[in-house]
DRENVO-57514 format. One record per residue (C-alpha): residue in one letter; x, y, z. Coordinates in steps of 0.1 Angstrom, whole numbers, plus 5000, padded with zeros to 4 digits. Example, Ala and Ser with C-alpha at 12.3 -4.5 7.8 and 13.67 -1.06 7.14 Angstrom:
A512349555078
S513749895071
REM end
This chain:
X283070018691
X280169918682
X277270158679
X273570138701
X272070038665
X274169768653
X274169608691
X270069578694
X270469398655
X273369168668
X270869118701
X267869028674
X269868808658
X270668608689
X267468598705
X266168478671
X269368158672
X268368088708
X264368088700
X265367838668
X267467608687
X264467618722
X261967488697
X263867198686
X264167018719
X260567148734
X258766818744
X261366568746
X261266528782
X259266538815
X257566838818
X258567078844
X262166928842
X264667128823
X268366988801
X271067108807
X270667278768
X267367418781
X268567548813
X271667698789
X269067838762
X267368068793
X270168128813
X271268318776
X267968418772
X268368628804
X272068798799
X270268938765
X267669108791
X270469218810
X272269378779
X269569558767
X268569728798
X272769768802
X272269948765
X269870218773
X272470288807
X275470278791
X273670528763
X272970778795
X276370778808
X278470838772
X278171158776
X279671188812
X282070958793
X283071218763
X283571478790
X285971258809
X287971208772
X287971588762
X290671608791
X292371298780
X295671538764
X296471698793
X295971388815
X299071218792
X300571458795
X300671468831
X301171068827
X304171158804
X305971378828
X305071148858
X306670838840
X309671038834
X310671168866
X310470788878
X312470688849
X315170998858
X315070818895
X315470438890
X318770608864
X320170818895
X319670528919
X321470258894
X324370488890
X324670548923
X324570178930
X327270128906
X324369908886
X323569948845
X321270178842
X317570008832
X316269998799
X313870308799
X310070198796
X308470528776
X310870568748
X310670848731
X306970788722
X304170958732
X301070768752
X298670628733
X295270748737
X293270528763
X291570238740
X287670168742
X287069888765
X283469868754
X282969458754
X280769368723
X277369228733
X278168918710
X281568848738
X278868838770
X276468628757
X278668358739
X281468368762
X280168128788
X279067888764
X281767918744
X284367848770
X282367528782
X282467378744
X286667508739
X288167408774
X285767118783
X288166878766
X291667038780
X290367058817
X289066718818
X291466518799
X294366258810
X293166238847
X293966628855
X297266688832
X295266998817
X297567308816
X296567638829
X294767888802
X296768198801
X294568518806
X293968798783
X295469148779
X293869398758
X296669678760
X298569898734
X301769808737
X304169798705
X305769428710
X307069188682
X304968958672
X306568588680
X304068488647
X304668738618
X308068838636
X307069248632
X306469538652
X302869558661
X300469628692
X299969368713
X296869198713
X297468848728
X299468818758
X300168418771
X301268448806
X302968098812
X304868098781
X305268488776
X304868478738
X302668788725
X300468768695
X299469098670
X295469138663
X296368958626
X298168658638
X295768598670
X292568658640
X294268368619
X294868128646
X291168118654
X289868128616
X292867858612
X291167658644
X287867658618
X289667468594
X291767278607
X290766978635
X294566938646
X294767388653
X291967328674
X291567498703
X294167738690
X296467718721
X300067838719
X302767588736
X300067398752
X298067668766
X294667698757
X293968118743
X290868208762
X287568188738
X286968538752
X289968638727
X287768538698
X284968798705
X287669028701
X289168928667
X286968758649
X283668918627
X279868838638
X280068558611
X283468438617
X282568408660
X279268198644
X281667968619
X284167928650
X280967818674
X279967608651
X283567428647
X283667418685
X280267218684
X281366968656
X285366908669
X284066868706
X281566618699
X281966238702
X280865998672
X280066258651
X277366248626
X277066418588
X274966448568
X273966138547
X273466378509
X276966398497
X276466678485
X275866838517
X277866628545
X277166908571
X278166838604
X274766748626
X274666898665
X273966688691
X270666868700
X269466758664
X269466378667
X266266258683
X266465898687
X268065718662
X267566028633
X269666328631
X268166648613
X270766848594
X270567208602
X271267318562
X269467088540
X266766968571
X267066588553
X267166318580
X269866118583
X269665738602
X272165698629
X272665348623
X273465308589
X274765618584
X272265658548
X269565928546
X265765798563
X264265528546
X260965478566
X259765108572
X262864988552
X265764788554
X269064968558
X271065008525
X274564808529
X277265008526
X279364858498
X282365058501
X282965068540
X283964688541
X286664778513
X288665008528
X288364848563
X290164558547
X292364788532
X293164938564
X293564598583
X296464518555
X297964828558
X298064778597
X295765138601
X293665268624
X290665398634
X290465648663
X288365528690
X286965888696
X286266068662
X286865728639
X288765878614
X291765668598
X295065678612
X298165508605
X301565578620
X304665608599
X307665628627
X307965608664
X306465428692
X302565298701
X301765658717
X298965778690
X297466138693
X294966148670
X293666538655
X290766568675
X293366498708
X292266158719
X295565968728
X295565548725
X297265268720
X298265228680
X298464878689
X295064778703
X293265128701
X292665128740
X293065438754
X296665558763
X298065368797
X294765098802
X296464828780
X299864608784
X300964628745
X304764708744
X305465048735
X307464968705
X306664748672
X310264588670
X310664718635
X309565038639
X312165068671
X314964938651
X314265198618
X314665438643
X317965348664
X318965278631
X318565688616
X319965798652
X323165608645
X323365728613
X323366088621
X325266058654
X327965858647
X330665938620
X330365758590
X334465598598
X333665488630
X333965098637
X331664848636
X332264828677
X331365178679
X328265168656
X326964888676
X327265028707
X325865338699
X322665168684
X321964928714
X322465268736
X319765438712
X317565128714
X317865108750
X316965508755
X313965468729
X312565208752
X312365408784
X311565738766
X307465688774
X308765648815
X310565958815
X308266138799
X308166448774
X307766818781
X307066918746
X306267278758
X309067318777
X311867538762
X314767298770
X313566968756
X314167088723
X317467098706
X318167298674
X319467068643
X320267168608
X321466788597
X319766458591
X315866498582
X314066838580
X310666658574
X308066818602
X306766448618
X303366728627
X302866908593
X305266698574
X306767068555
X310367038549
X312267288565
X314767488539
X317967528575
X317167378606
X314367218626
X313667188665
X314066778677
X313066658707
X315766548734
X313666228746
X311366108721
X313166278687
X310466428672
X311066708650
X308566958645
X309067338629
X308467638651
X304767708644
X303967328651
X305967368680
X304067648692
X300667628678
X299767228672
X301167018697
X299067008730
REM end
């Protein structure tokens, strides 16, 4: 919990961000007409009112609270002996029934005490803002195909972990997929989501973990690190800082017209060339840029039409989803589904009826036999895209411990076995599976 004193510092703190970040975009429009930033900045501005009126109450009523508590022994116990006698009934009623008995729910543990549901100043004020900048992307992308966020459960229950595989209380429960997370693992799936584009929103089989979680696990300067990740992996055509030996990521509400101040060093950068300002000059030409472009185009890569960064694909069809989650065409780098490229590069679909023979079909089998079995595997590969993948659902995988081990996500080898997809074949291990594909 965190105490009256640390709460009105926290507040400070945020009032003093919010004041910051008003002052950079005062004047740049109409007056009397508010952005949507602006609107943002006072709606925050407010809920920090709110609080610290909400502080002073909640100071009154803590001690009606600790009176409440004081009793809190004999009410488990009451709880204990209640639970019990139902547990006693649902046994009579099975055996009666001829049924097996039900697993019993209380053990032989005691109940744990009732936990502080206090919610940290930091969770109310962020939690709107930060939900905008983590979901945004998931709700609105591929024409509706967003999943459903599972909710959060703060509860007490001893559970094992489907992350660290051990005993501990459940902090994390995802309702569509049913896997629960300990207050560790859930802590370095957001602190992973910081360093890592691809973890990003941490999400486990496809399901977006609410950013309300992260108020919850993370430190005040971890939840600021995380915001800031949101801000930078959310944004389109992003812009760095031109000082290499800075390169920090530059928000959106710091580039006025075609400069972009960074928030560290304060240096201007200019948007169009990508170099630091150079007032009433000529834009420096970037000598190296035009190298590896042409040593991209002879590679065959690729830039990412959403975030730019260089992509090439090793195996499998056209279907490119890049880190940041924008899915195109490998061929002509149009989004997924608004071009007529084929699916396959003929080479690429013929490596990979070719493996699929190789670790289907006995190595004595006839020529015949290999032949038909690779025009089958060619003829599935080309209608995989039409029927579609379910990567998230628990029966398109099949467990294999032959042919390659390689991770086609995190590219780890795998010491026994690895998960393969039914349709498409790709193999990913378990926390891939879970954590990184969306």
């Amino acid at each position: 919990m965190v105490d009256r004193q640390n709460k009105e510092a926290i507040l400070g703190l945020l009032r003093e961000d919010l004041e910051a970040l008003e002052d950079t975009v005062k004047g740049k429009q109409r007056a009397g007409v508010l952005t949507d930033l602006e609107l943002a900045i006072k709606t925050m501005q407010d809920d920090i009112e709110n609080i610290e009126r909400s502080i002073e109450d909640q100071s009154q009523a803590h001690s009606t609270t600790s009176a409440v508590l004081s009793d809190q022994n004999m009410l488990m116990s009451l709880a204990r002996q209640e639970r019990i006698a139902n547990e006693d009934h649902q046994l009579a009623v099975a055996l009666n029934n001829g049924q097996r008995p039900p697993r019993p729910l209380s053990g032989n543990t005691e109940p744990q005490p009732v936990p502080d549901e206090n919610i940290d100043p930091v969770s109310i004020i962020l939690e709107d803002l930060l939900t905008r900048i983590s979901v945004r992307d998931e709700v609105g992308n591929a024409e509706g195909s967003s999943r459903v966020v599972s909710s959060y459960q703060s509860t007490t229950r001893r559970v094992r972990c489907v992350s660290c595989l051990e005993s501990h209380d459940a902090v994390l429960s995802m309702d569509r997929c049913g896997h629960e997370y300990c207050l560790d693992c859930t802590r370095q799936m957001f602190l992973g989501s910081i360093r890592d584009e691809e973890l990003y929103p941490p999400r486990c089989c496809g399901n977006v973990i609410p950013p309300a979680v992260a108020m919850r696990v993370l430190s005040y300067s971890e939840l600021r690190e995380f915001s800031q990740r949101a801000l930078e992996w959310t944004a389109k055509d992003r812009v760095y800082c031109a000082d290499p030996t800075c390169s920090t990521f530059i928000p959106v509400f710091a580039i006025n017209n075609d400069h972009g101040t960074c928030p560290e060093c304060h240096q201007q950068t200019h948007l169009l060339c990508r170099s630091l300002a150079h007032p009433e000059m000529d834009c420096p030409l970037d000598e190296t840029l035009p190298l590896v472009l042409d040593i991209a185009e002879a590679e065959g890569w690729k830039r990412c039409p959403h975030c730019r960064t260089m992509v090439e694909l090793l195996r499998g069809c056209n279907h490119m989803t890049c880190r940041c989650g924008r899915e195109f065409c490998y061929a002509c780098t149009a989004t997924w589904k608004t071009c007529e490229c084929d699916l396959w590069h003929e080479g690429r679909l013929l490596d990979e009826a070719q493996q699929i023979v190789e670790e289907e079909v006995p190595q004595n089998a006839g020529h015949a036999v290999r032949q038909r079995a690779l025009d089958g595997a060619i003829q599935n590969l080309r209608q995989h895209e039409d029927d579609g993948c379910e990567h998230h659902r628990h029966s398109q995988w099949a467990w294999r411990n032959r042919g390659s081990l390689q991770c086609d996500v995190c590219f780890h080898y795998l010491p026994e076995y690895i998960f393969m997809c039914r349709n498409c074949r790709m193999r990913v291990c378990w926390d891939c599976r879970r954590n990184r594909l969306r």
